[in-house]
N, C-alpha and C positions, 0 to 999 in steps of 0.2 A: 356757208363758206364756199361751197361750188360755185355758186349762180354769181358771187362776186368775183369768179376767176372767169364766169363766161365756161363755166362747164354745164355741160346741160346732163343730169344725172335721171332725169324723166325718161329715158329711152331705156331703162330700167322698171321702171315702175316698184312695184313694190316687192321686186325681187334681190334689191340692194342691201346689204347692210354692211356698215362701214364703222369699221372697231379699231383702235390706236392701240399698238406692241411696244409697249416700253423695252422690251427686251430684243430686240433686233434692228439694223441698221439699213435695211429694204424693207417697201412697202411692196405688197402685190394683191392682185385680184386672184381670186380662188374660187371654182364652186362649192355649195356645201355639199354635205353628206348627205342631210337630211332633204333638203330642196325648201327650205321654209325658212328663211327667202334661197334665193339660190346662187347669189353671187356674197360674196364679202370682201369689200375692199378694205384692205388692212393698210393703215397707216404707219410710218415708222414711226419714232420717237425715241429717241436714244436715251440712255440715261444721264440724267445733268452732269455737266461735267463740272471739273474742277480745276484748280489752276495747275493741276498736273496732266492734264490731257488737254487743256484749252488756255491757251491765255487771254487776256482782254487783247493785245495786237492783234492774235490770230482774227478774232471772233469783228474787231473792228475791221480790219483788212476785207474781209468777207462781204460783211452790210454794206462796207463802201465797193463794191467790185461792181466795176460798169463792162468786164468783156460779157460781150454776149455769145462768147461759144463756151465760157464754162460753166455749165447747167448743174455743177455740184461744189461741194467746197473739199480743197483739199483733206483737211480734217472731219474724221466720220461723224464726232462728237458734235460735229453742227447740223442740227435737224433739217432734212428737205422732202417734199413732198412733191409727185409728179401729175 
């Protein structure tokens, strides 16, 4: 998934591990506790929505948006990853 965005996650080595939070709305990088491995990038993942927090307009609005300065979608309920 990286390598096709042109991330290069190898400057890591085998100190990476990257786990998806269904339960929160930000992803971030965090050391561990334990140091094995010693980074872990957490992915967000919100929980699916429904047509009470998301509509189809919203959620098509969104896939179609070409401004290139807004790097998130108004509604939290549409997954993004940095």
């Amino acid at each position: 998934m990286f390598k096709k965005k042109g991330i290069n996650t190898e400057i890591f080595g085998l100190s990476l591990k990257v786990s998806i939070d269904t339960d929160t709305f930000t992803g971030y990088l965090e050391e561990t506790r334990d140091n094995q491995p010693v980074f872990n990038l957490v992915i967000s993942y919100p929980p699916k929505p429904s047509e009470f927090n998301l509509s189809d307009k919203e959620l098509e609005e969104w896939v179609k948006n070409d401004d290139s300065n807004q790097f998130v979608p108004d509604n939290l309920y549409i997954p993004v990853t940095f």
